[in-house]
C-alpha positions in Angstrom: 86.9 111.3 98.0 90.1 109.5 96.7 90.2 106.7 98.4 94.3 104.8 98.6 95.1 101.8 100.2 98.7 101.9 101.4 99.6 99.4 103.2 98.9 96.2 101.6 100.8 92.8 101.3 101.2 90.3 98.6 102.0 86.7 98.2 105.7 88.3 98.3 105.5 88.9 102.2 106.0 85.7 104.3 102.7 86.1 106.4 100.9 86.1 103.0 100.0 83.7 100.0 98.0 86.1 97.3 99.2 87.3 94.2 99.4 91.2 93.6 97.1 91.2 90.7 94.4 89.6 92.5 94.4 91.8 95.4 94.6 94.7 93.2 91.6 93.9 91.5 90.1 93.1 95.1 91.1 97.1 96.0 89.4 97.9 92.7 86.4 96.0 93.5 85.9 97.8 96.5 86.3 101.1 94.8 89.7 102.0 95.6 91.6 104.5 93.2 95.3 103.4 94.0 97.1 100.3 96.1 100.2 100.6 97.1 102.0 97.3 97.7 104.6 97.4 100.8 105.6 93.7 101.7 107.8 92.6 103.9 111.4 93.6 104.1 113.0 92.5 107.5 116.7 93.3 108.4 116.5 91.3 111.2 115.6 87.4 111.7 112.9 86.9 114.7 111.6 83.1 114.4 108.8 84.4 112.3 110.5 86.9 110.0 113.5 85.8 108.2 116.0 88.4 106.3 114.3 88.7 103.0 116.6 88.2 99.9 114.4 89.2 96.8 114.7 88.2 93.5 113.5 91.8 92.7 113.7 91.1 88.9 110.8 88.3 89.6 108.6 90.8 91.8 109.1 93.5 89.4 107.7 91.2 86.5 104.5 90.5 88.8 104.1 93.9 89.5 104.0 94.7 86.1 101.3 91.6 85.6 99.3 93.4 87.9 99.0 96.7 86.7 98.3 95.1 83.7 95.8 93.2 85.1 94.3 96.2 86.6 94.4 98.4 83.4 92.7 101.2 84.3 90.3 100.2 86.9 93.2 101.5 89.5 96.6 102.5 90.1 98.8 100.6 91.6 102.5 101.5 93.3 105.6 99.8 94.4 106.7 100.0 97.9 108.0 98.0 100.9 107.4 97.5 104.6 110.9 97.4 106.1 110.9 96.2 109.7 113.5 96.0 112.5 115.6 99.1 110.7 117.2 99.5 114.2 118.7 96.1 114.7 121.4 97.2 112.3 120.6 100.6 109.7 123.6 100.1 107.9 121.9 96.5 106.5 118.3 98.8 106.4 120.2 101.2 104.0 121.8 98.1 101.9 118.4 96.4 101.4 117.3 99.7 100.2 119.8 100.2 98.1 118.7 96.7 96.3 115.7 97.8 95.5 114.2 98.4 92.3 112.6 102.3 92.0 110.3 102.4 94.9 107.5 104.8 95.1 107.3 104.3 99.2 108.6 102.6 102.0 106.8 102.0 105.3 109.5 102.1 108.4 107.7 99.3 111.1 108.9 98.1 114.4 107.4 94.5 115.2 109.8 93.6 117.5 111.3 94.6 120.6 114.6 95.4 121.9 117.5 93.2 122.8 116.5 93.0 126.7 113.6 91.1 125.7 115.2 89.0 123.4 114.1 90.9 120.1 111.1 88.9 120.3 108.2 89.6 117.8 105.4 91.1 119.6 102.9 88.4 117.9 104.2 86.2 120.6 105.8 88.0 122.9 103.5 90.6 124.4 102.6 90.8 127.6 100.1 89.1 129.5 100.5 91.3 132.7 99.7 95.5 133.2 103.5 95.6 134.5 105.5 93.6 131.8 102.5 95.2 129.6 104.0 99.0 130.8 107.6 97.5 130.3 107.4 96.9 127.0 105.4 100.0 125.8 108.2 101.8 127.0 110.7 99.7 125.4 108.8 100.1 121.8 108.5 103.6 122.1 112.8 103.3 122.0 113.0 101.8 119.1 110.5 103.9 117.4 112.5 107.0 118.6 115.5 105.3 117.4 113.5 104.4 113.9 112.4 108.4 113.3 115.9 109.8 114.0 117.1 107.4 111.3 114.3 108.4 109.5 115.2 106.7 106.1 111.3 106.4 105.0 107.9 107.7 104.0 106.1 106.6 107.1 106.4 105.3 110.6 104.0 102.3 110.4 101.3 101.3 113.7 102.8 103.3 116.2 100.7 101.6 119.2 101.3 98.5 117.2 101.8 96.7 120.9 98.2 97.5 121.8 97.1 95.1 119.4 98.2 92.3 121.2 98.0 93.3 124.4 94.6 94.6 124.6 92.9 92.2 120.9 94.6 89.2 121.9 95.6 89.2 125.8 92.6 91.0 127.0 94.8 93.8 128.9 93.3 97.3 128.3 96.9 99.6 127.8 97.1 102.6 126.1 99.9 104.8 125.4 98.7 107.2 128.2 101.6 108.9 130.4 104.0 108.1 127.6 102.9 111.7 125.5 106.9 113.2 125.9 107.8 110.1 123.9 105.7 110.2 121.4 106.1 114.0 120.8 109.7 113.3 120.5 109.1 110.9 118.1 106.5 112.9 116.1 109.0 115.9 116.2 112.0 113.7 114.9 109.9 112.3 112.0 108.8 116.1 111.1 112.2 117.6 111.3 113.6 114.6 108.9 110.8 114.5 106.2 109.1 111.6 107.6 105.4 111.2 108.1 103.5 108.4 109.5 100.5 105.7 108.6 97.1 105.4 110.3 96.8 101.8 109.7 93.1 101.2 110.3 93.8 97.5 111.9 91.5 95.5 109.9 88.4 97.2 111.4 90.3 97.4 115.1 91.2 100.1 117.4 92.9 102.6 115.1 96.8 102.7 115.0 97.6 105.3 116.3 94.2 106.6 117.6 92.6 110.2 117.6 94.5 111.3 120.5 97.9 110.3 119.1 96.7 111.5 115.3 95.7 114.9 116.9 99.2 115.5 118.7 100.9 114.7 115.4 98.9 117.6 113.6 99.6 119.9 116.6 103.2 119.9 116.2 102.8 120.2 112.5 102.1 117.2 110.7 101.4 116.9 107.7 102.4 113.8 106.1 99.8 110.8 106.9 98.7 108.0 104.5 96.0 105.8 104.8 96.8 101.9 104.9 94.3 98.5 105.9 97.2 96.2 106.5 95.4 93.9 104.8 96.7 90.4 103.7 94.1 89.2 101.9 91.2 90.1 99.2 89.0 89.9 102.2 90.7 93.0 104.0 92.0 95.4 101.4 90.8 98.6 101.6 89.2 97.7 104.9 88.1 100.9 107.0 90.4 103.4 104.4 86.9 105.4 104.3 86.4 105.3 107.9 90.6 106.4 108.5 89.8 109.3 106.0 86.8 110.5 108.4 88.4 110.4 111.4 91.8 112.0 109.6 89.1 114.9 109.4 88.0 114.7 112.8 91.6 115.2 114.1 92.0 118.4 112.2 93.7 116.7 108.9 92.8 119.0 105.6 94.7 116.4 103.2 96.3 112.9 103.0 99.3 111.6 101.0 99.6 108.9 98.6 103.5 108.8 97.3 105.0 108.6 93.7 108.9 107.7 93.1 108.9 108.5 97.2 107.7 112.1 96.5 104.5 112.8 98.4 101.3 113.3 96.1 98.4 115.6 98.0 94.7 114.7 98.3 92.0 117.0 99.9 89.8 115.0 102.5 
C-alpha cells in the first residue's frame, strides 16, 4: 500500500504555525511515502483569509530544507490550496501564474456567494435546516462554477458545509436531493481533466462520502487523491489508510498522487 498525504498545510498557510520539514518528518513518522504541501492561496479576502502575496523565493528555500531534512525517509511535493477561484478567475490564473513549478494545486470553495455576503463557512453556516438547505444549494454554485473553470488537479471537500453544519451546529444535512448538481459538477471536472480529493476530515465524516465517491466513479472517474487536511504534526496522515479502504469499497482500482501537475498512478 502507498500511502500519500495530499493535502497538508505548513506554517506558510495563515491557519497554521509549523514548519514544512517538521511535518514532513511527522508524515514520515507515521509511515507515509510522499506529502504533498498545498497551503493556502486565497484570491479573495473573507475576514479570515487575506489575499496571499508570497515571497515564493523564501517558500521555495524551505521546501528545499525540507526535503532535505527528509532525505530519503519520504517524498515530498510542492502544491497549493487555492480558494475562492470564482470571486474573480482572472486573479486565480495571475496567482498561478506567480508560482514557482508546482506539482499540484487543490481548487477549494470556503466561502459562499455574494448573497450571503461571501462569508467563510467557519462562521457563517447555518444554524437552522432551512438557511442550512439555502446555503448547500448556494455552495454547490460555486463548485459548479469552480469545475467549469477547472484550472486544477482536484476539487477539494466537496460537502465541505457539512462540516459545520452537522460537527459544529449539531444539524444533521446531507447533500441528499441535490445528486443533478453534483453529477453536473462531477461531469464538468471529468470533461476538463480535473479530478477531486477525499479529504478524510481529521478522522470526521468523509468529504465527500461513499455515496458521493461512488457517483463520481459511475460517471467515470478516475482521478482522486487522498489528503488529511491536516495542520499540524498531530493530524498528518490522519485516516489516509482508512480513505484508501473505502476508495476500494466505492469501486476505486487506483489513486493519484501528482508530479509537475501530471497525474502519477498507484494500485489500491
Amino acid at each position: 500500500m502507498y500511502l500519500a498525504d495530499y493535502h497538508a498545510h505548513s506554517r506558510w498557510s495563515v491557519d497554521a504555525r509549523i514548519p514544512m520539514a517538521e511535518m514532513a518528518l511527522a508524515a514520515a513518522e507515521q509511515g507515509l511515502d510522499e506529502i504533498c504541501f498545498t497551503d493556502h492561496v486565497e484570491v479573495m479576502d473573507s475576514g479570515v483569509w487575506e489575499r496571499n502575496h508570497f515571497d515564493w523565493a523564501a517558500l521555495e528555500a524551505e521546501y528545499a530544507e525540507a526535503q532535505h531534512a527528509a532525505g530519503d525517509r519520504i517524498r515530498i511535493r510542492l502544491g497549493v490550496e487555492l480558494g475562492e477561484a470564482p470571486r474573480d478567475f482572472v486573479y486565480a490564473e495571475e496567482l498561478l501564474a506567480q508560482a514557482p513549478p508546482l506539482d499540484f494545486v487543490i481548487g477549494s470553495q470556503h466561502q459562499l456567494s455574494e448573497a450571503f455576503g461571501c462569508k467563510d463557512l467557519y462562521f457563517a453556516s447555518a444554524h437552522d435546516d432551512e438557511t442550512a438547505e439555502t446555503q448547500i444549494q448556494d455552495y454547490l454554485e460555486q463548485l459548479r462554477l469552480l469545475a467549469a473553470w477547472g484550472r486544477f488537479s482536484v476539487m477539494g471537500h466537496m460537502t465541505l458545509p457539512l462540516r459545520y453544519m452537522n460537527e459544529n451546529n449539531g444539524l444533521h444535512m446531507s447533500y441528499d436531493g441535490h445528486e443533478s448538481e453534483m453529477e453536473e459538477i462531477f461531469r464538468l471536472l471529468i470533461q476538463n481533466g480535473c479530478g477531486i480529493e477525499l479529504n478524510t476530515n481529521r478522522g470526521g465524516t468523509p468529504l465527500p462520502d461513499g455515496k458521493w465517491l461512488r457517483m463520481y466513479r459511475a460517471l467515470g472517474g478516475e482521478i482522486i487523491t487522498v489528503g488529511s487536511d491536516g495542520h499540524t504534526p498531530a493530524y498528518v496522515g490522519y485516516g489516509i489508510r482508512e480513505g484508501q479502504e473505502l476508495l476500494r469499497a466505492c469501486g476505486f482500482k487506483r489513486f493519484c498522487t501528482f508530479e509537475r501537475m501530471q497525474p502519477v498512478w498507484h494500485e489500491l
